[in-house]
C-alpha positions as CSV (number, residue, x, y, z in Angstrom):
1,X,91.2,127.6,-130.1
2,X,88.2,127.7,-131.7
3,X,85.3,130.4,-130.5
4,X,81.3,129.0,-129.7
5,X,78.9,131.8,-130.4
6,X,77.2,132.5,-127.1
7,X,73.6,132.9,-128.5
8,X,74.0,129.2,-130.3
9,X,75.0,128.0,-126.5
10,X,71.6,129.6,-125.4
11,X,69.6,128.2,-128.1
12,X,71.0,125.0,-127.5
13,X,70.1,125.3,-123.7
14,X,66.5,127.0,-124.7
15,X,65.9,123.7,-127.1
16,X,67.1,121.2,-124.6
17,X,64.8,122.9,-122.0
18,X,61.6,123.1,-124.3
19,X,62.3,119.5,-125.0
20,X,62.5,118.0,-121.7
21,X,59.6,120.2,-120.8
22,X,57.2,118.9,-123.7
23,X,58.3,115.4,-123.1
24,X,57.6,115.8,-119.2
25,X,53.9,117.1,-120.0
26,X,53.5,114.0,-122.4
27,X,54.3,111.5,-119.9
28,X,52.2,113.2,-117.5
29,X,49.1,112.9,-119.7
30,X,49.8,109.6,-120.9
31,X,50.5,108.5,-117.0
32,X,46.8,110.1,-116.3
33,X,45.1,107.7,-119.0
34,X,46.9,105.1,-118.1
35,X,45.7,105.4,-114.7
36,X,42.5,106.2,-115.8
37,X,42.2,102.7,-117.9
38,X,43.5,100.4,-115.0
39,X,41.2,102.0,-112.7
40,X,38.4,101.3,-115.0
41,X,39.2,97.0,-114.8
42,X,37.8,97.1,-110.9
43,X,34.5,98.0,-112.6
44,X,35.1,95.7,-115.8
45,X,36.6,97.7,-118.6
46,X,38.7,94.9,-120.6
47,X,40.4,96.0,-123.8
48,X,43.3,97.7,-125.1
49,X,44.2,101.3,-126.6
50,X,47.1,102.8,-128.6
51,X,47.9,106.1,-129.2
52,X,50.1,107.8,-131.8
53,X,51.5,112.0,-131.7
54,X,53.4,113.6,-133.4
55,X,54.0,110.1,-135.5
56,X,55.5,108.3,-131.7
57,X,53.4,105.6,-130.2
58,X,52.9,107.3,-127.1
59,X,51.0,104.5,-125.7
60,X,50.3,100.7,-126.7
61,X,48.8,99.0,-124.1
62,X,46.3,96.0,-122.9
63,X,44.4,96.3,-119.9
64,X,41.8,93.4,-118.0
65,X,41.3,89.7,-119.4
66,X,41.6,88.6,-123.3
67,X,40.3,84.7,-122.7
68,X,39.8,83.3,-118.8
69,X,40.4,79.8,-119.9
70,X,43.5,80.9,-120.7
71,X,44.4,83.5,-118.1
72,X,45.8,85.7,-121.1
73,X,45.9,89.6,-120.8
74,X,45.2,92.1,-123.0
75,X,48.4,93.2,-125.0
76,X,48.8,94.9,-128.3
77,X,48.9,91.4,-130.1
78,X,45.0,90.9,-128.8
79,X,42.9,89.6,-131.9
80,X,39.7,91.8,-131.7
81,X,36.7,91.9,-134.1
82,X,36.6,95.5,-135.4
83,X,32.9,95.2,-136.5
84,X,32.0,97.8,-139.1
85,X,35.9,99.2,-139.4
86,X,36.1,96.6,-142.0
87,X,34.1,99.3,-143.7
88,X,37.3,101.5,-144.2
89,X,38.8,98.2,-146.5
90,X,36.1,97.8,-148.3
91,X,36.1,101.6,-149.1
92,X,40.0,101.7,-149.1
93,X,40.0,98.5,-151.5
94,X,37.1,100.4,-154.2
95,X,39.9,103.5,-154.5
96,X,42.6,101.2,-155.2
97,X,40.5,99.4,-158.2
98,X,39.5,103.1,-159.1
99,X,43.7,103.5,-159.0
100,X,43.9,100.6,-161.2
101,X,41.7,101.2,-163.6
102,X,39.6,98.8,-162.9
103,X,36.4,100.8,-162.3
104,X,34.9,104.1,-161.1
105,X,33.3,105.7,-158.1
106,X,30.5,107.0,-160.7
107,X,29.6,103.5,-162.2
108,X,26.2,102.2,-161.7
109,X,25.3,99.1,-160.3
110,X,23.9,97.7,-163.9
111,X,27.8,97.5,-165.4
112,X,28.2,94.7,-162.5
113,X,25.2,93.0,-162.0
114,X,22.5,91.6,-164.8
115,X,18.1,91.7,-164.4
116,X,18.5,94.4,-161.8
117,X,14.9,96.2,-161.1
118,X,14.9,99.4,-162.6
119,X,15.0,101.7,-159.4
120,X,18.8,100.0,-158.6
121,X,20.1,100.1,-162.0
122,X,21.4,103.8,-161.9
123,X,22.6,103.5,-158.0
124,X,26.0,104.8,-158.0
125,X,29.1,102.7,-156.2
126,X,29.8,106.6,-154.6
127,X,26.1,106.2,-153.1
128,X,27.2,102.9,-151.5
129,X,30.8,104.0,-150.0
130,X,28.5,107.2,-148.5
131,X,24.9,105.2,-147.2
132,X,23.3,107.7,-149.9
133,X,21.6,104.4,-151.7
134,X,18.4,104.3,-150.6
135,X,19.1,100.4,-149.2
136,X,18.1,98.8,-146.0
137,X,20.9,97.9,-143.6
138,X,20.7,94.6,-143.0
139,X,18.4,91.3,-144.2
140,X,20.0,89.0,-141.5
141,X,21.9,87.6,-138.8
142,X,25.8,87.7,-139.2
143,X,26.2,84.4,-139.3
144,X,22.8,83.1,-141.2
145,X,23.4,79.6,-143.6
146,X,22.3,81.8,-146.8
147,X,24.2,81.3,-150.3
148,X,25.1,84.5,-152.6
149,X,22.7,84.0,-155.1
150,X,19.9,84.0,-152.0
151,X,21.7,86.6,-150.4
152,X,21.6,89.3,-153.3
153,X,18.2,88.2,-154.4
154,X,16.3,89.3,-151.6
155,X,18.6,92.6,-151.5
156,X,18.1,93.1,-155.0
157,X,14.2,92.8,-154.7
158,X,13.7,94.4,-151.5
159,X,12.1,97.9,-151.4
160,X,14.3,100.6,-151.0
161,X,14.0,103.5,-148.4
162,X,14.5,106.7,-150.3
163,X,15.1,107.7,-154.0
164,X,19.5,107.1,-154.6
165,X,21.4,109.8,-153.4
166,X,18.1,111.2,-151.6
167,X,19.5,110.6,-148.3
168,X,21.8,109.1,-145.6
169,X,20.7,105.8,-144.0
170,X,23.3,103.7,-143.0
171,X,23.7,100.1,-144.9
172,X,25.8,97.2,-144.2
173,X,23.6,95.7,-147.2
174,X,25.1,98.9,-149.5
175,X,28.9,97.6,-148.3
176,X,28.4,94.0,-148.9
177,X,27.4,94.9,-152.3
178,X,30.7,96.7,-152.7
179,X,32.0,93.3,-151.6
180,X,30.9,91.4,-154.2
181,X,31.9,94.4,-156.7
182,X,35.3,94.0,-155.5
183,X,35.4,90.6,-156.2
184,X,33.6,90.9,-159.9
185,X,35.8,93.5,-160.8
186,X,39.5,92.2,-159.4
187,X,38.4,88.3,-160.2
188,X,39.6,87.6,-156.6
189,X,37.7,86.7,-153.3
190,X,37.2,89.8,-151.2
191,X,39.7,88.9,-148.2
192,X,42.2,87.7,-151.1
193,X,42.0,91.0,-152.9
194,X,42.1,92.7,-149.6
195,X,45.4,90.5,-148.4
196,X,47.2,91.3,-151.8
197,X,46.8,94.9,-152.3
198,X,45.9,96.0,-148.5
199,X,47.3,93.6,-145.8
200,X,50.6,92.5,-147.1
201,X,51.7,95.5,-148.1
202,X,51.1,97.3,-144.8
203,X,52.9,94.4,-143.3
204,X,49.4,93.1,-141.3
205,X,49.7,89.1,-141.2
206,X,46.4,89.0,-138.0
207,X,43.6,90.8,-139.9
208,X,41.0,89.3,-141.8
209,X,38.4,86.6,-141.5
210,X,40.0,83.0,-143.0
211,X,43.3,83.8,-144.9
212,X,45.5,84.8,-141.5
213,X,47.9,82.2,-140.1
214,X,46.1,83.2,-136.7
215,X,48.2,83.5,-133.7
216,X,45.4,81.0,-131.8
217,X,47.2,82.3,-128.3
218,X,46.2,85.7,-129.0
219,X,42.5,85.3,-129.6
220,X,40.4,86.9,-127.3
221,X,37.4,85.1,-126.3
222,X,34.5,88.1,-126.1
223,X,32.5,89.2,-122.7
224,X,29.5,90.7,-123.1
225,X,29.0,93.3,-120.6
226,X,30.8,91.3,-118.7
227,X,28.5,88.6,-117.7
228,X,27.8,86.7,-121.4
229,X,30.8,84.8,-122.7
230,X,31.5,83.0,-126.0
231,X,34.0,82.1,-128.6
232,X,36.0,84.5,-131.3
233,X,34.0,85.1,-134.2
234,X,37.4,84.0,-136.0
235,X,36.5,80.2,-134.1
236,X,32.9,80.1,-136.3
237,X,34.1,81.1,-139.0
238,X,36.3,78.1,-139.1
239,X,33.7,75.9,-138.6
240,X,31.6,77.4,-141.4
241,X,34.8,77.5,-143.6
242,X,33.4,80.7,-145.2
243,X,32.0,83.9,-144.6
244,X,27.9,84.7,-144.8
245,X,27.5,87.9,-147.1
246,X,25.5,89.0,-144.3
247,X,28.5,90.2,-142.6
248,X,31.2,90.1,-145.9
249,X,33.1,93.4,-146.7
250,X,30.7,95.6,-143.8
251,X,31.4,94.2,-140.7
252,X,33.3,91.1,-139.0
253,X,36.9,91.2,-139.4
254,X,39.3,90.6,-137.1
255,X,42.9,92.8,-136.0
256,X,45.4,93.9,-133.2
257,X,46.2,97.0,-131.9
258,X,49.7,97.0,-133.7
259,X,48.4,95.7,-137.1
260,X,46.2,98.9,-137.0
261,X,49.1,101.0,-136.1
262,X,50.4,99.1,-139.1
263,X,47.4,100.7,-141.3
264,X,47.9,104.2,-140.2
265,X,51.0,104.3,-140.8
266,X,50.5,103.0,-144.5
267,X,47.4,104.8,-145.4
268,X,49.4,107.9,-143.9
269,X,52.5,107.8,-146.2
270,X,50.3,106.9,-149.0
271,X,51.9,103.1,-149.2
272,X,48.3,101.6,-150.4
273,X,46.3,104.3,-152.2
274,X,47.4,108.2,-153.1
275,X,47.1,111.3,-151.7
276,X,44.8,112.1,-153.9
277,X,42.4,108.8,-153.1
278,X,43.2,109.4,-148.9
279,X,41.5,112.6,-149.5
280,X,38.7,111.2,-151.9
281,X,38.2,108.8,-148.8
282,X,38.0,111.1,-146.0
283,X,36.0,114.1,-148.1
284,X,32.3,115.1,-146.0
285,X,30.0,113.9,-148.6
286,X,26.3,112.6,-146.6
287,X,25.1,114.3,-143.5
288,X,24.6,112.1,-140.7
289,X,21.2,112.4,-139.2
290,X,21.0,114.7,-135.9
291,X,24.3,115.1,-135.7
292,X,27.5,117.2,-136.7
293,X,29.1,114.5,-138.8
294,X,29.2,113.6,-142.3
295,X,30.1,110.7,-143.8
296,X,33.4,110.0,-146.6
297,X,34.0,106.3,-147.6
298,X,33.8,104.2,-144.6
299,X,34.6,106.8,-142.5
300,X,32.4,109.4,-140.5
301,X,34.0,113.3,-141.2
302,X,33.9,115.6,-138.5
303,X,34.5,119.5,-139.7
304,X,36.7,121.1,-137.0
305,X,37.9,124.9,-137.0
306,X,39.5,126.2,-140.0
307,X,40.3,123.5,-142.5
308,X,41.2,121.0,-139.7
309,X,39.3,117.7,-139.0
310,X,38.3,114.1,-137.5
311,X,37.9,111.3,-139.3
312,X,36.6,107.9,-136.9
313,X,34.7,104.8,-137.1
314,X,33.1,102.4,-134.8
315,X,32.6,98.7,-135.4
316,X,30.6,96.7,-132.7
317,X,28.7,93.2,-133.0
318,X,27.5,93.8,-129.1
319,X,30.1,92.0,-127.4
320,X,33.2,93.7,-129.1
321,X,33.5,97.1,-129.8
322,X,36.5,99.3,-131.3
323,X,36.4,103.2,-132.3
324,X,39.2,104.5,-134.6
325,X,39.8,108.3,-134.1
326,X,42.4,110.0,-136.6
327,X,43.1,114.1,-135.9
328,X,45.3,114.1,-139.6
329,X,46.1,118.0,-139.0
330,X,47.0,117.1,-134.9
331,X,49.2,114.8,-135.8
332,X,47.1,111.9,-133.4
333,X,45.6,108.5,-133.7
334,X,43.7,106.3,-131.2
335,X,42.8,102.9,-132.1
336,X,40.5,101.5,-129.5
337,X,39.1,97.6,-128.4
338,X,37.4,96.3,-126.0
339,X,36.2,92.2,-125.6
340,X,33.5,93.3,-122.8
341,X,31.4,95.7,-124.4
342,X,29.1,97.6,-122.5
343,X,27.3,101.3,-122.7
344,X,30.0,102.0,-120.2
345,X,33.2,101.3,-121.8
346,X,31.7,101.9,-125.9
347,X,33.6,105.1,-126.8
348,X,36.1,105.3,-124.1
349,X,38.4,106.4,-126.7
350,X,36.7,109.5,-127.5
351,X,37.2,110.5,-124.0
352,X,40.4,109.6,-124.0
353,X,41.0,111.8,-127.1
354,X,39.4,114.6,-125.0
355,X,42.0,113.9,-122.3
356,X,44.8,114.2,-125.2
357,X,43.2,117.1,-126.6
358,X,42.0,119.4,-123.1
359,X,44.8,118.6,-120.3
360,X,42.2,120.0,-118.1
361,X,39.8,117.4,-118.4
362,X,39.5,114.8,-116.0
363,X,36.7,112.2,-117.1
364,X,34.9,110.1,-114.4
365,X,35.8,107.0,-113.2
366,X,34.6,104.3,-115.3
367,X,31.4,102.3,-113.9
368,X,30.3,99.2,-113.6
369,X,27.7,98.6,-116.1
370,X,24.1,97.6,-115.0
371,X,24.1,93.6,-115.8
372,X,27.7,93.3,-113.8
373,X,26.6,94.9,-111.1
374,X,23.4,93.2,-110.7
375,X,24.9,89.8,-111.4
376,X,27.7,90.2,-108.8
377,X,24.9,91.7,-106.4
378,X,22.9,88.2,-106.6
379,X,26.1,86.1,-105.7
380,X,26.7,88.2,-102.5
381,X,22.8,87.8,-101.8
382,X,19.8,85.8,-101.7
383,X,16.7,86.6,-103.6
384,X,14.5,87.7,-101.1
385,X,16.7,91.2,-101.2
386,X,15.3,91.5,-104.8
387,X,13.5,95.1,-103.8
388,X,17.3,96.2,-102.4
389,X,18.3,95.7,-105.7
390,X,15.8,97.4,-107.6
391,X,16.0,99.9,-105.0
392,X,19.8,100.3,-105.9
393,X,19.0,100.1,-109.5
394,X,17.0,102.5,-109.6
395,X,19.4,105.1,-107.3
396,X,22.9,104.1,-109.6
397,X,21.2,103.4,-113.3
398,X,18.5,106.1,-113.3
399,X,18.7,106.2,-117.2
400,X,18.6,102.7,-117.2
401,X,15.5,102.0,-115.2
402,X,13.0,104.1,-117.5
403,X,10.8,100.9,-119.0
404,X,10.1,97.0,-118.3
405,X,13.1,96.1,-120.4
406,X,16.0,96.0,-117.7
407,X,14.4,93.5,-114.9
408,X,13.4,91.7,-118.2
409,X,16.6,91.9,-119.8
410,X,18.5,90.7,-116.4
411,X,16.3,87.8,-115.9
412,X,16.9,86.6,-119.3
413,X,20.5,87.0,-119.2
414,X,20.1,84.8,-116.0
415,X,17.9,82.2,-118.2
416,X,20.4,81.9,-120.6
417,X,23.6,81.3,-117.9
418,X,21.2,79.3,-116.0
419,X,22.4,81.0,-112.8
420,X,20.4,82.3,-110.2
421,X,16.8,81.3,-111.2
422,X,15.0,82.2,-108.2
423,X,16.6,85.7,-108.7
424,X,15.5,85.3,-112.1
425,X,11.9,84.1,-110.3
426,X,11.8,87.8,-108.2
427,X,13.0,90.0,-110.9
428,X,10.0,88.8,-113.5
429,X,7.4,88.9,-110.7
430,X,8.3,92.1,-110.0
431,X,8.1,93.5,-113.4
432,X,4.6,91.6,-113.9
433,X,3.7,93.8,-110.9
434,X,5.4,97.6,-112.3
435,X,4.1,96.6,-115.6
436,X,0.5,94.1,-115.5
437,X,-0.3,95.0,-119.2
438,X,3.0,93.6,-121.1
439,X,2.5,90.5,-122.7
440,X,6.1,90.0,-123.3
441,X,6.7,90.5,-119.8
442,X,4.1,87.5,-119.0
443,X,5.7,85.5,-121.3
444,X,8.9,85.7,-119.5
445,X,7.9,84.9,-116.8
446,X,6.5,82.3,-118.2
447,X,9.6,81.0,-119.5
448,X,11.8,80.9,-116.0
449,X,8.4,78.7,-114.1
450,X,8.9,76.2,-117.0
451,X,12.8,76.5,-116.3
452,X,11.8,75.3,-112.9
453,X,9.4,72.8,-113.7
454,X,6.9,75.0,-112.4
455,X,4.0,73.8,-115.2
456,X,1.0,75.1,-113.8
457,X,2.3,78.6,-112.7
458,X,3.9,78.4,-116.2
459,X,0.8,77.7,-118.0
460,X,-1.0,80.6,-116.2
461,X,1.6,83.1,-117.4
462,X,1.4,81.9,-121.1
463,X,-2.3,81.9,-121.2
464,X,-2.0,85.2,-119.7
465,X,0.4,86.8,-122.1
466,X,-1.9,85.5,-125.0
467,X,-4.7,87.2,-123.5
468,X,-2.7,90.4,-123.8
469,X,-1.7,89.7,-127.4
470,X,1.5,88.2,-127.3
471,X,1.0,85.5,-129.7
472,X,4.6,84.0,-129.2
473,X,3.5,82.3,-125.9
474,X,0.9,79.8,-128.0
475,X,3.4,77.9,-129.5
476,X,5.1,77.2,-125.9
477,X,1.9,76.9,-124.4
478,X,0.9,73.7,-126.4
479,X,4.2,72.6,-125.9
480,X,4.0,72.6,-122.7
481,X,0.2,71.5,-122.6
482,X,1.9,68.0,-124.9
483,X,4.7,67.5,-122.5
């Protein structure tokens, strides 16, 4: 009969119980986010999160609406824009041409384009991936009608903001230039090259703009701060058939929760670019203003004790938002989206990393932001309790109610729904009232009389707004003068 060591018996009971114990305390803090998320739908969070330690997905989850046409839930095969995370491609896509051959982070923008003005010859593509270029961020709207030759005309002649490498001021322009070096250099459309040497090989099939066989069940529809619905992004860019460079290569495309999982898991084992380039990527290069970050190549470096760090990003184009948060030396990963942006649900995901990282911490509840909570104050109530509303307001969104601009902002919102116009009547009055001297504020009231066919009190409010400078209202005061 064979003999069992009595100390291997104990270790084996000591591992067991050291086990069970760490996988007891993990459930217990991924049961308190959880909780913490599904709480926060009552007050309109809608999005989804997933979390990777210790290389298991410890959670992968939807939470709230994805499209209320549809009745579809968040899940992890939600399509999300990811707003300026496209940034990490672009970035991720330059080190692979670097890995190629194909070019270098040191090569100036004269080897790519021709008749440049002398002061952006000698800008650098390692200025670009780090904001260090001296160009303005943007020269448009995401989804402007402008061609490529109009596009990097005015970019190319525009003034630039500080000497090359003088400085850190964040671009989109300086990413959609890299763009369009991708393209020159590779011979290949962005997305494509991105598809090829990115996508596919991670095994993402729903990210990008065009290319993607889209699962159409899965897009979300987006919900600005809960009250201001429209369409995917993914929807107009298949009625434009292409992509405005206004938004190419820094902002605008579109994944899921587990296609991101999908990309962590092949930048980690090096499956698209080195070890080497990883590093190149996530290196603290350009200090972010006021702040404790730097930034690598499309991602912002955070220094953390000893040689440990965080590497994130945020994308947002006001409706959607998502945050990436990567602890390399922690072993964890968040990947965060949400379809009803709001000031209140932005960067839930850094305090959800806080809840990973300090089991102490217990966050607040999540609240209903300020437009929600108005809107769904009006249905319950007639306008003639406009001051209990401001007088709430004022009591729950102190930081809010500091200027004109959030009576103003809610009655506009109410313009454009075309809901609740004689709220939208007692909110402007009001404000013309706190604040006589704003022209803008005139004008907007101007605006909701003509809504109502209200011509004479609307004329008075123009006139008046012109008399305090705000030279908008002429226009809409002879139209409404002609009509």
């Amino acid at each position: 009969m064979k003999t069992v060591n009595i100390f291997t018996i104990l270790f084996l009971i000591l591992a067991h119980s050291n086990s069970f114990a760490q996988n007891k305390h993990q459930s217990s803090i991924n049961s308190k986010i959880n909780t913490y998320l599904e709480n926060g739908v009552e007050n309109g969070f809608s999005g989804a999160i997933a979390i990777i330690k210790d290389g298991e997905v410890v959670i992968n989850q939807g939470y709230g609406i994805a499209n209320k046409n549809t009745s579809l839930l968040n899940n992890p095969n939600t399509i999300f824009d990811i707003g300026s995370n496209t940034k990490q491609f672009t970035a991720t896509a330059i080190l692979k041409l670097v890995e190629m051959g194909k070019l270098s982070v040191t090569d100036s923008l004269s080897l790519f384009f021709k008749h440049l003005p002398k002061d952006k010859q000698n800008i650098t593509i390692h200025q670009l991936l780090t904001h260090t270029s001296g160009f303005m961020d943007v020269i448009g709207n995401d989804f402007d009608n402008i061609t490529p030759k109009q596009f990097f005309d005015t970019v190319f002649d525009s003034k630039l903001l500080s000497n090359p490498g003088e400085k850190f001021k964040y671009s989109n322009v300086g990413y959609s230039i890299l763009g369009k070096i991708i393209e020159l250099t590779s011979g290949l459309e962005y997305e494509a090259f991105l598809n090829q040497y990115l996508f596919l090989p991670a095994g993402m099939s729903q990210t990008g703009y065009l290319l993607p066989k889209w699962n159409n069940e899965q897009i979300s529809r987006s919900y600005n701060r809960g009250v201001l619905e429209d369409e995917s992004s993914i929807v107009k860019y298949q009625k434009n058939g292409t992509i405005s460079w206004n938004l190419k290569a820094n902002g605008g495309i579109n994944s899921t929760q587990n296609d991101m999982i999908l990309w962590y898991n092949a930048l980690k084992s090096n499956k698209i670019i080195t070890k080497k380039s990883f590093e190149k990527m996530t290196t603290a290069y350009a200090d972010y203003p006021d702040s404790k970050l730097n930034y690598g190549y499309g991602w912002t470096v955070k220094k953390l004790d000893g040689s440990a760090k965080r590497i994130t990003h945020n994308g947002s184009n006001g409706a959607y938002s998502h945050s990436l948060i990567w602890y390399p030396k922690k072993n964890i990963y968040i990947v965060y989206a949400t379809n009803a942006n709001s000031e209140k649900v932005e960067y839930l995901a850094y305090v959800v990393a806080k809840m990973i990282l300090d089991e102490t911490y217990t966050p607040k509840p999540i609240e209903n932001n300020v437009y929600a909570f108005a809107l769904g104050y009006m249905e319950n109530n007639s306008s003639d309790k406009s001051e209990e509303l401001i007088a709430l307001l004022k009591e729950k969104y102190a930081e809010n109610f500091t200027s004109s601009r959030l009576l103003n902002s809610i009655g506009n919102i109410l313009l454009m729904l075309n809901q609740h116009k004689d709220w939208a009547v007692a909110l402007f009055e009001k404000n013309v009232d706190l604040y006589p001297n704003d022209g803008n504020l005139w004008d907007s009231l101007g605006d909701i009389y003509k809504a109502n066919n209200q011509k004479e009190e609307a004329t008075k409010s123009y006139k008046k707004a012109i008399e305090l400078g705000y030279e908008d209202s002429k226009g809409k005061l002879n139209d409404l003068v002609k009509n």
